[in-house]
C-alpha positions as CSV (number, residue, x, y, z in Angstrom):
1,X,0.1,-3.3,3.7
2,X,0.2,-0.5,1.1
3,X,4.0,-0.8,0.9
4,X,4.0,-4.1,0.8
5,X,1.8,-3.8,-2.0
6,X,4.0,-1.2,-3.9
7,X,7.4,-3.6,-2.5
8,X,5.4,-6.7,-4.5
9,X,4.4,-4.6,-7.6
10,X,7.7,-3.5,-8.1
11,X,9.1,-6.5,-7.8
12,X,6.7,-7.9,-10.2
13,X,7.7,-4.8,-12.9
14,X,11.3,-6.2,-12.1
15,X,10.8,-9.0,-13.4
16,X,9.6,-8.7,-17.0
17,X,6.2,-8.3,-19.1
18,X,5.0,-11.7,-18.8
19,X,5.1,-11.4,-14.9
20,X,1.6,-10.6,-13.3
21,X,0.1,-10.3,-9.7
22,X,-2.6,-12.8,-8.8
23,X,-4.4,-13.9,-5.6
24,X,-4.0,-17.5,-5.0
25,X,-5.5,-19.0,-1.8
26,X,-6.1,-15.7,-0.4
27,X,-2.6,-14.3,-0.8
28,X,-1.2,-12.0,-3.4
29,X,1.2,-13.6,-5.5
30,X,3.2,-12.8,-8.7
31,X,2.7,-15.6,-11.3
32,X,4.4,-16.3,-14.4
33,X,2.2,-17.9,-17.5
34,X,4.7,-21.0,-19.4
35,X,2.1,-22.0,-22.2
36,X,0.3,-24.9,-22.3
37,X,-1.6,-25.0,-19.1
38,X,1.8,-24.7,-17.2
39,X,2.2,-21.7,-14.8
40,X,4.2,-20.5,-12.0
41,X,3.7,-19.6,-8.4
42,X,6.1,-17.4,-6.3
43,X,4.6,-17.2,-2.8
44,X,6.3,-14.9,-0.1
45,X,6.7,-11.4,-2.1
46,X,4.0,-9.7,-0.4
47,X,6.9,-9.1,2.4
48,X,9.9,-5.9,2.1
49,X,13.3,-6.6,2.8
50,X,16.3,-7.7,1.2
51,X,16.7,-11.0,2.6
52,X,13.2,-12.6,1.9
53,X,12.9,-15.9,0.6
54,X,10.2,-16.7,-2.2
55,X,8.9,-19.7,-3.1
56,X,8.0,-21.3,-6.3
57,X,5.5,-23.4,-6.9
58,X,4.8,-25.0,-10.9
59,X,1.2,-25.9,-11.3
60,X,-0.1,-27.8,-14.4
61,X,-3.5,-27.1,-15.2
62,X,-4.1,-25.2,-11.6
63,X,-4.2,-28.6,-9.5
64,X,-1.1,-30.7,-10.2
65,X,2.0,-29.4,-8.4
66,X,4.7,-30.1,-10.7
67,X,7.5,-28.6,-8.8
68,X,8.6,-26.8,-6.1
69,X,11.3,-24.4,-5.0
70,X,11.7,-22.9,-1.6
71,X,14.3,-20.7,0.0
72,X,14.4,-18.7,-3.5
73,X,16.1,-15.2,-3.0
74,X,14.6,-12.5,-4.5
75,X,17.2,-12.0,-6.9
76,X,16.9,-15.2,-8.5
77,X,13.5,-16.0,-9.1
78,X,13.8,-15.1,-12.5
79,X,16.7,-17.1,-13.4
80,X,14.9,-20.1,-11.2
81,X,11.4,-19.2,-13.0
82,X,13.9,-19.4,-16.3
83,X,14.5,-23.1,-15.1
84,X,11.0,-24.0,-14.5
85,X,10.4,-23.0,-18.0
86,X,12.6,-24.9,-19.4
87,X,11.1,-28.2,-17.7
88,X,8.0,-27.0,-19.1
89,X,9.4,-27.0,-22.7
90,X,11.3,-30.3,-22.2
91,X,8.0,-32.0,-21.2
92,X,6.3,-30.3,-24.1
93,X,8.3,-31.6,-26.4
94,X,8.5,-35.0,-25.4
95,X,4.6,-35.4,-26.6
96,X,1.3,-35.6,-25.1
97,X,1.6,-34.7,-21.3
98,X,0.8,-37.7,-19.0
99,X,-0.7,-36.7,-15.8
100,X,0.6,-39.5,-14.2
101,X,3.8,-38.7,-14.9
102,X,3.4,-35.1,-13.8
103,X,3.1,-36.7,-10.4
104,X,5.8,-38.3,-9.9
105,X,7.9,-35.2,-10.9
């Protein structure tokens, strides 16, 4: 597990400042913090290997899944995290946030 641990924290580092490791339901994930009550999820680091598949999971206020993406390769859950960001911005800026709405997302 400890090299899985190191594999994940690496990873994490990898990715940039604003990245940080955080259990959610029991597992060790990286997250990502998008202002606003909007963060991210990547599930499925905690494994080493070149071909593992993360996946990313955006979360408004810790109980509404906004979002999903599975099947995320390592190498591109920053540019997908980059995405989810910008959905987070767009829905910023286009006034108060309607839960409702976050639903159906």
């Amino acid at each position: 597990m400890l090299g899985c641990n190191k594999a994940q924290d690496d990873l994490c580092k990898s990715l940039g400042a604003k990245f940080y490791i955080s259990v959610v339901d029991g597992e060790r994930c990286i997250c990502f913090d998008c202002g606003n009550k909007f963060d991210v999820e990547i599930s499925g680091t905690n494994k080493t290997g070149k071909n593992n598949l993360a996946k990313l999971y955006l979360w408004y206020d810790a109980r509404i899944c906004v979002k999903y993406i599975f099947d995320v390769p390592y190498r591109n859950i920053r540019a997908r995290v980059n995405e989810l960001q910008q959905l987070v911005d767009k829905i910023i800026s286009e006034g108060p946030i309607d839960e409702s709405v976050l639903h159906s997302m």
